[in-house]
KEKE-3310 file (N, C-alpha, C; in steps of 0.2 Angstrom, whole numbers, plus 5000, padded with zeros to 4 digits):
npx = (3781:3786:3793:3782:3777:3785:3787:3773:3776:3788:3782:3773:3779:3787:3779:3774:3784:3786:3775:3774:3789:3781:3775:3783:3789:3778:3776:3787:3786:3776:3781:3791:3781:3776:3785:3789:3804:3809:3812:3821:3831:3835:3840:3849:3860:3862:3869:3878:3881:3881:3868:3863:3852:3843:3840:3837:3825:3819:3819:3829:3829:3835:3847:3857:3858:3861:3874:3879:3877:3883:3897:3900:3901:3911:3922:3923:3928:3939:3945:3946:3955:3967:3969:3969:3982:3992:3992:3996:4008:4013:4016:4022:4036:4037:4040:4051:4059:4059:4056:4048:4036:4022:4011:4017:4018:4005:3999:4005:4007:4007:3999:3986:3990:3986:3973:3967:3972:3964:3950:3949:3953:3941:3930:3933:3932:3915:3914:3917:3909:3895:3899:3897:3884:3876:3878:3872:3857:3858:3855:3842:3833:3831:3829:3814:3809:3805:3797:3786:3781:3772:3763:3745:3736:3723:3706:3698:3699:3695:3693:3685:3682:3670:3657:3642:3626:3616:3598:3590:3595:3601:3616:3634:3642:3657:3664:3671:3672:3677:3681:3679:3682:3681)
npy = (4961:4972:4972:4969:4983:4990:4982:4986:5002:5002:4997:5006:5019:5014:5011:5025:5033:5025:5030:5044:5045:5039:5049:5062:5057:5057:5069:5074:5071:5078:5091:5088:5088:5101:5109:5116:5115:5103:5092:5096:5099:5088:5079:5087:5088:5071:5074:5081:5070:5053:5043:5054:5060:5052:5048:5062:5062:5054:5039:5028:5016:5015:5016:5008:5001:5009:5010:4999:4997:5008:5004:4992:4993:5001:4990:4983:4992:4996:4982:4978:4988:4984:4971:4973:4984:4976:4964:4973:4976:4964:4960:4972:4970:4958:4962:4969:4957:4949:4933:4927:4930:4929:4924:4914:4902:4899:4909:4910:4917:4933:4941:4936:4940:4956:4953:4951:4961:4971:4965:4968:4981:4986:4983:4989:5002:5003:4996:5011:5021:5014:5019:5032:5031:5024:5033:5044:5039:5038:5051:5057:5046:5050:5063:5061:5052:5062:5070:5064:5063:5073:5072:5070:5061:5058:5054:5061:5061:5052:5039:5031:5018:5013:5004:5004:4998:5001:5001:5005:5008:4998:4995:4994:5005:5013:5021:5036:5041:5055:5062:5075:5079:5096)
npz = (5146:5141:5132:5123:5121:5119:5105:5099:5099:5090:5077:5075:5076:5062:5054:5053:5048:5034:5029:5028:5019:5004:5003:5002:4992:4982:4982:4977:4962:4958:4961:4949:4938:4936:4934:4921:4914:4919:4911:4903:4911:4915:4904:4904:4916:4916:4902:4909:4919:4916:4919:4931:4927:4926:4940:4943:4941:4947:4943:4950:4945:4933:4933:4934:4921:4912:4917:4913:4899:4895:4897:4894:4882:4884:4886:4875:4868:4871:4873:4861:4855:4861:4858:4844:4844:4848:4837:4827:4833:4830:4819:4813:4820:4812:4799:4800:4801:4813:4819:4832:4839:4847:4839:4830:4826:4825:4817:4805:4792:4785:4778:4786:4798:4794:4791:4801:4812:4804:4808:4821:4821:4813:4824:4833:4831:4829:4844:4849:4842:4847:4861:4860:4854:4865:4877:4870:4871:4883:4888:4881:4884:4898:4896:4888:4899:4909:4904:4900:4912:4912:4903:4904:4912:4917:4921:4915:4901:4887:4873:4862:4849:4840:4834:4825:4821:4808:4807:4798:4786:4783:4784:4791:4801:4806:4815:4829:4847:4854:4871:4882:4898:4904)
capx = (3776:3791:3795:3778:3776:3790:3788:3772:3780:3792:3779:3770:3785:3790:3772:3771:3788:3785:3769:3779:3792:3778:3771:3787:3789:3772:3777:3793:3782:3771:3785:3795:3777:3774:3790:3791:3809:3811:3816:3827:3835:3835:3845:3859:3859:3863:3873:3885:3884:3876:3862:3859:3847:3838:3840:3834:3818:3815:3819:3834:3831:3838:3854:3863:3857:3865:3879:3878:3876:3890:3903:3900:3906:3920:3926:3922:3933:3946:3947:3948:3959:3974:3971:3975:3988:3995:3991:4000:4016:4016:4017:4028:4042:4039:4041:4057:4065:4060:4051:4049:4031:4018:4007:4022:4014:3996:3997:4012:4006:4010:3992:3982:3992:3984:3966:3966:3972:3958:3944:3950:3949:3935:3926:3933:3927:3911:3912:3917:3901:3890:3899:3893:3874:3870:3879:3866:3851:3854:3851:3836:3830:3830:3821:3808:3804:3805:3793:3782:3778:3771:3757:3741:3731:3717:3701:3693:3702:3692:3694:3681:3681:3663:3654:3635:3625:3610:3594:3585:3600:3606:3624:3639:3647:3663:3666:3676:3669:3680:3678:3684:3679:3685)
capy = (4966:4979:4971:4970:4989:4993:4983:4990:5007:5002:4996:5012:5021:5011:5014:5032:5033:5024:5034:5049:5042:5039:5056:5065:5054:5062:5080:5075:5068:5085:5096:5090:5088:5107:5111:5116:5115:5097:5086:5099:5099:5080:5080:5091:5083:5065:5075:5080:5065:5048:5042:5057:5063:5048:5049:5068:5061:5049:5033:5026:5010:5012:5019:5000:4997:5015:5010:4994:4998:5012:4999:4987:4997:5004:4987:4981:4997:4993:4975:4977:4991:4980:4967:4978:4987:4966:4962:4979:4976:4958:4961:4975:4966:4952:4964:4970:4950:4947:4927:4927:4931:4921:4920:4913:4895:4901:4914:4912:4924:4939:4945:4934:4945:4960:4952:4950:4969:4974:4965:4973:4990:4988:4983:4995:5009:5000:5000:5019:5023:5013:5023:5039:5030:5023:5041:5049:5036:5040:5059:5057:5043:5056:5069:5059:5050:5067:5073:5060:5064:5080:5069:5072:5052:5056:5049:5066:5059:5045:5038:5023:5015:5011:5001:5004:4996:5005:4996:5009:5007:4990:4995:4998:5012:5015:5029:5035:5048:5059:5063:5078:5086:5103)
capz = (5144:5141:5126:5119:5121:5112:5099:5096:5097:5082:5075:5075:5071:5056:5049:5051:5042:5028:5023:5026:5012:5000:5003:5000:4983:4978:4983:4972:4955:4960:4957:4943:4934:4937:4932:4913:4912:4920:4905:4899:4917:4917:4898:4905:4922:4912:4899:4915:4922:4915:4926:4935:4925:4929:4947:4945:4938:4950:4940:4950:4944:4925:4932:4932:4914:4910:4915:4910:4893:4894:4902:4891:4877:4883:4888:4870:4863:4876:4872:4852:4855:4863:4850:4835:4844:4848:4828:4825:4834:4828:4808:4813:4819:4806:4793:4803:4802:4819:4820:4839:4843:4851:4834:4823:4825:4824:4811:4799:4785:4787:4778:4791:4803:4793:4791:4811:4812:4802:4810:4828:4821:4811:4830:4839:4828:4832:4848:4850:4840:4852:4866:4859:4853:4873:4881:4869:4872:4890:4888:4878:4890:4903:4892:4887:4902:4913:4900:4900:4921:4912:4902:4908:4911:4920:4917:4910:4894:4882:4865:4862:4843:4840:4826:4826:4815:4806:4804:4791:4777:4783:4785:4796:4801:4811:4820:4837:4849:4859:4876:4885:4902:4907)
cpx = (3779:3791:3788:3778:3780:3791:3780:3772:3782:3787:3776:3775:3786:3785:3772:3779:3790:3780:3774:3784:3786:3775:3776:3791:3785:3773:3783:3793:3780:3774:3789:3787:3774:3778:3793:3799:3813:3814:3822:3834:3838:3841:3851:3863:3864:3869:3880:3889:3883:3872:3859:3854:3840:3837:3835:3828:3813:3817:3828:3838:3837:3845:3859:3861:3860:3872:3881:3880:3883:3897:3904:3904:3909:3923:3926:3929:3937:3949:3950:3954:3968:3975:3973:3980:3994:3997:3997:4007:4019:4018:4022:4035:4043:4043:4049:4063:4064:4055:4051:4044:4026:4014:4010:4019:4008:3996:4004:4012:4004:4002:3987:3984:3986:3974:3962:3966:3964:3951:3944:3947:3945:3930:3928:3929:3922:3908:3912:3908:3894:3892:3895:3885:3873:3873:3871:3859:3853:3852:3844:3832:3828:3825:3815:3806:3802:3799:3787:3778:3773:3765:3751:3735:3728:3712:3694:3695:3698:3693:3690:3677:3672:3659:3646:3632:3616:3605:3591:3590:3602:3612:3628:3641:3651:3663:3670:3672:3674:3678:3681:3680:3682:3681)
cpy = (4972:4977:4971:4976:4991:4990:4986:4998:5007:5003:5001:5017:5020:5013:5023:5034:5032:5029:5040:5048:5043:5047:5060:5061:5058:5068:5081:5075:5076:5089:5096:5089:5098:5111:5111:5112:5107:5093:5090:5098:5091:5077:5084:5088:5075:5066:5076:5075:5056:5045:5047:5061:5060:5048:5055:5067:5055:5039:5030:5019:5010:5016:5013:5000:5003:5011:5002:4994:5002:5008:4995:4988:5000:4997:4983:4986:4997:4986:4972:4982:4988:4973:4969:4981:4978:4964:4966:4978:4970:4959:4967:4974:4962:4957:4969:4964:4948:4940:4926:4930:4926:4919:4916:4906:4895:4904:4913:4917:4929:4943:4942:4938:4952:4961:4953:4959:4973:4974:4971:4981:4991:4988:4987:5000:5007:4999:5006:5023:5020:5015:5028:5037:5028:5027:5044:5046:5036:5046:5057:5053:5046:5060:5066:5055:5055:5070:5070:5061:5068:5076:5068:5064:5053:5054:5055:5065:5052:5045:5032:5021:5012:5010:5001:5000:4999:5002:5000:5008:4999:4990:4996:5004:5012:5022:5030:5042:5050:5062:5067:5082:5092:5103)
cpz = (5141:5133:5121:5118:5116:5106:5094:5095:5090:5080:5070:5071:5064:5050:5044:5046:5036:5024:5024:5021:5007:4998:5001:4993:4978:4976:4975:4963:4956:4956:4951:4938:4932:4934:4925:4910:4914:4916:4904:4904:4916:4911:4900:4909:4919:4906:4903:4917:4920:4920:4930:4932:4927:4936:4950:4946:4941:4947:4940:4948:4936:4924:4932:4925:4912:4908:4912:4903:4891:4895:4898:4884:4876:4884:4881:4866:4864:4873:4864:4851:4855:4860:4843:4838:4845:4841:4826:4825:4832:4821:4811:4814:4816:4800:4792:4802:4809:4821:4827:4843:4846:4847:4830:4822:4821:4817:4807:4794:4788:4783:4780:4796:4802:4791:4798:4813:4808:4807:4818:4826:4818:4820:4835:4838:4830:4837:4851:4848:4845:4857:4865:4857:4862:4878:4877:4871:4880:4893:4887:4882:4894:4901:4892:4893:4908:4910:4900:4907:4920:4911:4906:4904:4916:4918:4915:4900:4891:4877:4866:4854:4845:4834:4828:4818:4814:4800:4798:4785:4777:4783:4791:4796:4808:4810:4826:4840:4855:4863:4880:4889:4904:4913)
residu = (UNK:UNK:UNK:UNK:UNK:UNK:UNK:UNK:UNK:UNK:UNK:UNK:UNK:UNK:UNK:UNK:UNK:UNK:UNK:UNK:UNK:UNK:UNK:UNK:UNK:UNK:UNK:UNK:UNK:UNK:UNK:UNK:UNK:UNK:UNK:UNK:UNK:UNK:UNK:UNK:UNK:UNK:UNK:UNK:UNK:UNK:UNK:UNK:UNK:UNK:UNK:UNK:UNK:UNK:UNK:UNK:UNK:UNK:UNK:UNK:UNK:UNK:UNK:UNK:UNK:UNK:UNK:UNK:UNK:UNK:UNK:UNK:UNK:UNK:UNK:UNK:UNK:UNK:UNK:UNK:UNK:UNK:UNK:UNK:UNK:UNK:UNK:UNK:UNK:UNK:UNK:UNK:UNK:UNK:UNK:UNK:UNK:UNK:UNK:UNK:UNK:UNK:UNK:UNK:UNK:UNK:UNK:UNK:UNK:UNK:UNK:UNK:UNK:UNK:UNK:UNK:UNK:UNK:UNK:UNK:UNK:UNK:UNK:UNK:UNK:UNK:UNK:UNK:UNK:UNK:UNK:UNK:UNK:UNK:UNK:UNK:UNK:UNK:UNK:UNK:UNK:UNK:UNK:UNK:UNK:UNK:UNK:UNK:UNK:UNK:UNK:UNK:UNK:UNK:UNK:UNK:UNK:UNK:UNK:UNK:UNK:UNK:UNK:UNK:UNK:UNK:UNK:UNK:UNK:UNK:UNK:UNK:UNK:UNK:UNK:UNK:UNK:UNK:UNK:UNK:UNK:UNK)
# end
């Protein structure tokens, strides 16, 4: 009997906990919707840190794909980095007289060495550029979706495309009628 009680205690508990949680969600939309200055907070926030603009704004899910996206690009500009500097050191000792790297098999000319040196540092460059584009598409992220919280979709808002058709002349007419209550 003891154990029935307390599990509907928990039970009880667990419940009223939860609404509480959603409730202080609400209160937390409330406020940054209130709050003119919230996107801009959310772009500095993000600019500080990456993801915590999203975090600020409520949307902690797009904080893996942040990084995600950032991670990937550095390990892209890391990885192309230590292959041109490889390429690099390889042609430079050939060009020194030294036959005693690990391409000498694979690569014998000496402007294959330098074709391979290229691609690498063309893709690094490459990836660096995509470091600085999905740091800045994670500001802007933040901005626009902290901004968007502000957007007012209630349902005093309508737009309703309307084709009428007009028995005295016998034609169409398109038209839209805007619907707004204060």
């Amino acid at each position: 009997m003891y154990k029935f009680i307390f599990f509907i205690f928990l039970f009880f508990l667990c419940g009223q906990n939860y609404c509480q949680e959603l409730s202080a969600r609400k209160k937390r939309k409330i406020e940054l919707m209130s709050d003119p200055l919230a996107p801009s907070k959310a772009a500095f926030y993000s600019a500080i840190f990456p993801g915590l603009g999203q975090v600020y704004s409520g949307n902690a899910w797009k904080v893996p794909i942040v990084y995600a996206a950032i991670g990937s690009a550095v390990y892209s500009y890391v990885y192309n980095k230590r292959e041109y500097n490889k390429y690099r050191g390889i042609y430079k000792r050939r060009i020194s007289g030294f036959k005693d790297d690990e391409y000498i098999d694979l690569i014998p000319q000496n402007d294959k060495l330098l074709k391979g040196m290229d691609f690498h540092k063309r893709y690094r460059d490459m990836s660096f550029i995509f470091i600085i584009g999905t740091y800045m598409l994670n500001i802007l992220e933040a901005n626009v979706s902290t901004h968007l919280m502000q957007f007012n979709v209630n349902d005093d808002l309508s737009f309703k495309p309307k084709i009428n058709f007009e028995p005295v002349s016998e034609s169409e007419t398109i038209g839209f009628i805007i619907k707004l209550n204060l």
